[in-house]
C-alpha positions in Angstrom: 18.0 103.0 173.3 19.2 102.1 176.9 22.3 103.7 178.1 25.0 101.2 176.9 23.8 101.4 173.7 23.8 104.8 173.3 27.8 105.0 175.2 28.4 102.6 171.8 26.5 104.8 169.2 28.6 108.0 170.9 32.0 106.3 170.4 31.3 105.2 167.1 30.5 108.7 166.4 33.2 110.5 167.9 36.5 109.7 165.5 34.4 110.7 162.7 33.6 113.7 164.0 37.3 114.9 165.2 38.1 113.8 161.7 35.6 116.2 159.9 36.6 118.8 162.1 40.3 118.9 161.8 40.5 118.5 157.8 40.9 121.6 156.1 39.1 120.2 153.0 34.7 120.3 153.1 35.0 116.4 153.8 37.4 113.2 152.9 36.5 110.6 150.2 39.7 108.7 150.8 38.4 105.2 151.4 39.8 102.1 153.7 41.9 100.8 150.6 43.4 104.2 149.1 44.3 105.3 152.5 48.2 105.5 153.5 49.7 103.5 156.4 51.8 105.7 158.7 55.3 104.6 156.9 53.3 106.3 153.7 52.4 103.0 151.9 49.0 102.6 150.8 47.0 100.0 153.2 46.2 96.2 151.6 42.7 95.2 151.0 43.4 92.9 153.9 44.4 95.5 156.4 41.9 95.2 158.6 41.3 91.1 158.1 42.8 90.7 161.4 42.6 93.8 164.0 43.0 94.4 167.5 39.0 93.0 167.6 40.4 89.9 166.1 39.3 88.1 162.5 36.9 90.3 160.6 34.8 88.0 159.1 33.7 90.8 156.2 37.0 90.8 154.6 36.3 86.6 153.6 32.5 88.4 152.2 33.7 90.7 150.4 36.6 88.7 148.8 34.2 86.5 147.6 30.8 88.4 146.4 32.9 91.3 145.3 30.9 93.9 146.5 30.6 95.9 150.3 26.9 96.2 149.4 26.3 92.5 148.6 28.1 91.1 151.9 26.0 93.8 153.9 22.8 92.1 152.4 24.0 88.9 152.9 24.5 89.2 156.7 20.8 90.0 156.7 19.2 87.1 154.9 18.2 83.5 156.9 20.9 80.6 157.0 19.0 79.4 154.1 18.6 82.2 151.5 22.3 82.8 151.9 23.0 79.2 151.4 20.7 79.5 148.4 22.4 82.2 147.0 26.1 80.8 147.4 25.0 77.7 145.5 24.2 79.5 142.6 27.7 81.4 142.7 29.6 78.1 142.7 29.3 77.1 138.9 30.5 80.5 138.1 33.8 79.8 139.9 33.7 76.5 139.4 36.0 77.3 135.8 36.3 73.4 134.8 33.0 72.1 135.9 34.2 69.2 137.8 31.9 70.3 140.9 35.1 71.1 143.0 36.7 74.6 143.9 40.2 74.5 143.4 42.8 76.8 144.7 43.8 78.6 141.3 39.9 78.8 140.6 39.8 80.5 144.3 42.6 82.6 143.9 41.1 83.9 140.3 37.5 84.5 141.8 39.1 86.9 144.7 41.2 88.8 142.3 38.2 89.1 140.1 36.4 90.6 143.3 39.2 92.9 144.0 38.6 94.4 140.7 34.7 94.6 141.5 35.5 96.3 144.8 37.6 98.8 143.0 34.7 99.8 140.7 32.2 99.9 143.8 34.5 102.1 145.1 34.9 104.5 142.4 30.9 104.6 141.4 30.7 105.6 144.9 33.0 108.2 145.2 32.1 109.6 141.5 28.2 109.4 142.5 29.2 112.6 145.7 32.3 114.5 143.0 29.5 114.2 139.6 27.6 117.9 140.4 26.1 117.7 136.7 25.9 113.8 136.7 27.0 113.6 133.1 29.1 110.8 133.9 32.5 112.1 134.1 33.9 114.1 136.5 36.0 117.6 135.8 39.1 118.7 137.5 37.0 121.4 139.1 34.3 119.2 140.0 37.0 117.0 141.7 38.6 120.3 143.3 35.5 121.3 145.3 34.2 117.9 146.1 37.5 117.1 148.1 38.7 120.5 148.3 35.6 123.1 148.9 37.5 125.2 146.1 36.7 126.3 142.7 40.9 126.6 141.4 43.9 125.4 142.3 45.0 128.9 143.5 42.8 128.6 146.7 44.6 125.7 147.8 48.1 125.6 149.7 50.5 124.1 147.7 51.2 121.5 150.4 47.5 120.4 150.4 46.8 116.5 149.7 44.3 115.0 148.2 42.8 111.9 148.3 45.6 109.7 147.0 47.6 111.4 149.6 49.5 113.4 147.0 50.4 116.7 146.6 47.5 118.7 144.4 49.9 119.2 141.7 51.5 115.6 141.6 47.4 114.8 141.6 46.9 116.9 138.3 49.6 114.7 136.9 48.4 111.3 137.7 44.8 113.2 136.4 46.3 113.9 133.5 47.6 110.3 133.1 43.9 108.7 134.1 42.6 110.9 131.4 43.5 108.5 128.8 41.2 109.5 125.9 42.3 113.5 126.5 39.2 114.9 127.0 39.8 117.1 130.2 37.5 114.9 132.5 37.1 111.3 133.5 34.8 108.7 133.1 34.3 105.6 135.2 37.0 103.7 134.2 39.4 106.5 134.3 38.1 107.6 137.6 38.8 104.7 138.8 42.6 104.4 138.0 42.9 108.0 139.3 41.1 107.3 142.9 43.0 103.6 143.2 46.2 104.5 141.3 48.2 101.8 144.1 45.5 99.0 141.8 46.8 100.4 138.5 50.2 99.3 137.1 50.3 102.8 134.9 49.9 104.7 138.2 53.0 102.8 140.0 55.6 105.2 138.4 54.1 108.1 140.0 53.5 106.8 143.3 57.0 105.4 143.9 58.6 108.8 142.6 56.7 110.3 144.9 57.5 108.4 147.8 61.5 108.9 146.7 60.9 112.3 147.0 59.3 112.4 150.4 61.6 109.8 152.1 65.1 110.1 150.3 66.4 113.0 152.1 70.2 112.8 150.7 68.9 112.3 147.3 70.7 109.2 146.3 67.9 107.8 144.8 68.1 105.0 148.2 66.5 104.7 150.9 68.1 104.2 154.4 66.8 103.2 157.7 66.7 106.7 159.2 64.9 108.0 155.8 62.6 105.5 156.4 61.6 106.0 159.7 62.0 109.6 159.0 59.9 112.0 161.7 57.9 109.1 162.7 60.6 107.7 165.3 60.9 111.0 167.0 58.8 110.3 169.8 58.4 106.1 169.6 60.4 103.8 171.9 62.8 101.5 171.1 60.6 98.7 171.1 59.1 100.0 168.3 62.6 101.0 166.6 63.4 97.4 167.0 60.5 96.3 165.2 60.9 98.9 162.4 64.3 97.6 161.6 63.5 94.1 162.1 60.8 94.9 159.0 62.9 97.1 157.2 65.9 94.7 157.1 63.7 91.4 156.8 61.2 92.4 154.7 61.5 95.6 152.5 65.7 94.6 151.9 65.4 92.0 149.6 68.8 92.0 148.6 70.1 92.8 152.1 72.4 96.1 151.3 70.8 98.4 153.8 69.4 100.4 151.7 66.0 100.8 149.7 66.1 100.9 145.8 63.1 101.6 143.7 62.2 98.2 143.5 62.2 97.6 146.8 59.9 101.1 147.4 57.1 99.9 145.0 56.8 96.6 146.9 57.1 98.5 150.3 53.9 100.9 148.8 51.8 99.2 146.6 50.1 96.1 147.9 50.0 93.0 145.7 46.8 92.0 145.1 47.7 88.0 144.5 49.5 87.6 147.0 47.1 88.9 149.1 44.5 86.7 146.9 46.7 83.7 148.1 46.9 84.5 151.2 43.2 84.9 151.4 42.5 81.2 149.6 44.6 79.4 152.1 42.2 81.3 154.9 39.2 80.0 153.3 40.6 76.1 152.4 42.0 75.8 156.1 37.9 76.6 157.3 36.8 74.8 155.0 38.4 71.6 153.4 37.6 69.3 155.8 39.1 66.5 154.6 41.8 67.8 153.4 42.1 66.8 150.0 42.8 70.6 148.9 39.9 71.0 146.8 36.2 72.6 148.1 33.9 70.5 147.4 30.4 72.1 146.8 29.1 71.0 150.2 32.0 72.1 152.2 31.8 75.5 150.4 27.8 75.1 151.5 28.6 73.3 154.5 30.3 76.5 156.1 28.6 79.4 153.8 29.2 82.1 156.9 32.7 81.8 156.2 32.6 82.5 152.4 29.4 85.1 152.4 27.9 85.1 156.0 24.1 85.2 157.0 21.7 86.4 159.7 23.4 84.0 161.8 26.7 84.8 161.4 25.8 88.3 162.4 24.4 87.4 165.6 27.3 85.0 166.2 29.7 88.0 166.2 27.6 90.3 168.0 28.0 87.3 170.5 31.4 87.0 170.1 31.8 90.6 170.8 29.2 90.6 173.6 31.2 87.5 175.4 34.7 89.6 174.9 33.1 92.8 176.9 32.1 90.8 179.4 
């Protein structure tokens, strides 16, 4: 490993590390999609899409194989295997069998994969809380996988779990997952519990508790200083500006200054189609080259490293990245 390399593996290292270190908990399971944004609403699937690095290719990947694990396999196969391998995914989304990808059929396949990455998600996260790997997990199995503790007496009652909830707003959601009764969840239910922001049952909860945090008056509305709350403290007024110029133009839909419930849940909870349609006029832009807005096959095959990537397109980023260093 020459010297540069290693400077890279370090800093890569590093944030994980201070992270570790300053939880309280043994270790975090909260992953990319159930984490909160600094306003307190949960981050879109898309979040990191476009970053500071610019387009992340993987998002496109994973929206289409529906899987983390598939897209990481598919950025190590040849041009040609992962050609090979689109090909046969194209009569599956292909829902009328006229040989063309259209953009409801697109739209359908990405939510489809959103539901896929959900369950990836939760099989992972169940396979580390599962001590007796029964299949379900317990409350107390969940309290001293995130936790490190055995009850909910050992905790501080302003500790947060993984949703980013209070423990005993948790046990409620829990309580709500845990659909059949039974004091302990199973896949399905696990999953609605660790992505309740992807579960329509768990919007109640997640909206009440962002009243609760941000309405300060109690008025059951939120204002622009309630929704800023202790974050503008120390920011400049740049970033005040830009705060209210979101708040007013796109949390206020009805333009009263204030923030009803409504308004909260689509401020918190992403919407997965809109995000899905924002996502299929990504992919038809790349790739509908003569603009007739359907995908043919060959234009899906044509540029397979946008929909699923390859051995190629890794080294082209790694080039990419290379050329920006430089």
């Amino acid at each position: 490993m020459n010297f540069q390399h290693f400077v890279s593996f370090v800093l890569l290292l590093t944030p994980n590390i201070l992270l570790h270190c300053a939880s309280a908990a043994v270790h975090s399971h909260s992953l990319d999609n159930t984490e909160r944004e600094s306003d307190g609403a949960y981050r879109p699937r898309d979040a990191e899409h476009y970053n500071d690095a610019g387009h992340n290719v993987e998002f496109d990947h994973e929206a289409i194989l529906g899987s983390v694990k598939d897209a990481e396999e598919f950025d190590k196969l040849s041009p040609e295997e992962s050609k090979r391998r689109l090909a046969l995914l194209l009569p599956k989304m292909d829902l009328n069998g006229d040989k063309f990808i259209d953009r409801d059929e697109l739209r359908k396949w990405i939510l489809n994969s959103f539901i896929n990455l959900s369950r990836e998600e939760a099989e992972e996260r169940m396979s580390e809380a599962d001590e007796d790997r029964d299949g379900t997990v317990t409350w107390s199995e969940y309290l001293r996988d995130s936790f490190g503790v055995d009850t909910e007496e050992e905790l501080n009652p302003e500790d947060t779990g993984d949703t980013g909830l209070l423990v005993r707003e948790e046990k409620t959601m829990w309580k709500v997952a845990d659909r059949d009764g039974d004091g302990k969840l199973d896949l399905a239910e696990f999953e609605v519990f660790t992505n309740p922001e992807e579960h329509s049952v768990m919007h109640p909860y997640l909206v009440a508790q962002t009243m609760r945090d941000k309405d300060s008056n109690n008025d059951g509305l939120i204002d622009f200083n309630e929704y800023v709350g202790e974050r503008g403290v120390q920011q400049d007024k740049e970033w005040l500006i830009s705060e209210r110029d979101k708040f007013d133009h796109e949390l206020d839909s009805n333009r009263d200054g204030m923030l009803d419930e409504k308004e909260v849940h689509r401020w918190v909870i992403p919407d997965n189609t809109e995000i899905a349609e924002e996502e299929v006029d990504h992919l038809f832009v790349s790739a509908d080259d003569d603009h007739d807005d359907h995908l043919s096959y060959d234009e899906i095959l044509n540029h397979h490293h946008v929909f699923v990537g390859s051995e190629a397109t890794g080294y082209g980023n790694d080039i990419d990245r290379f050329d920006d260093e430089l």
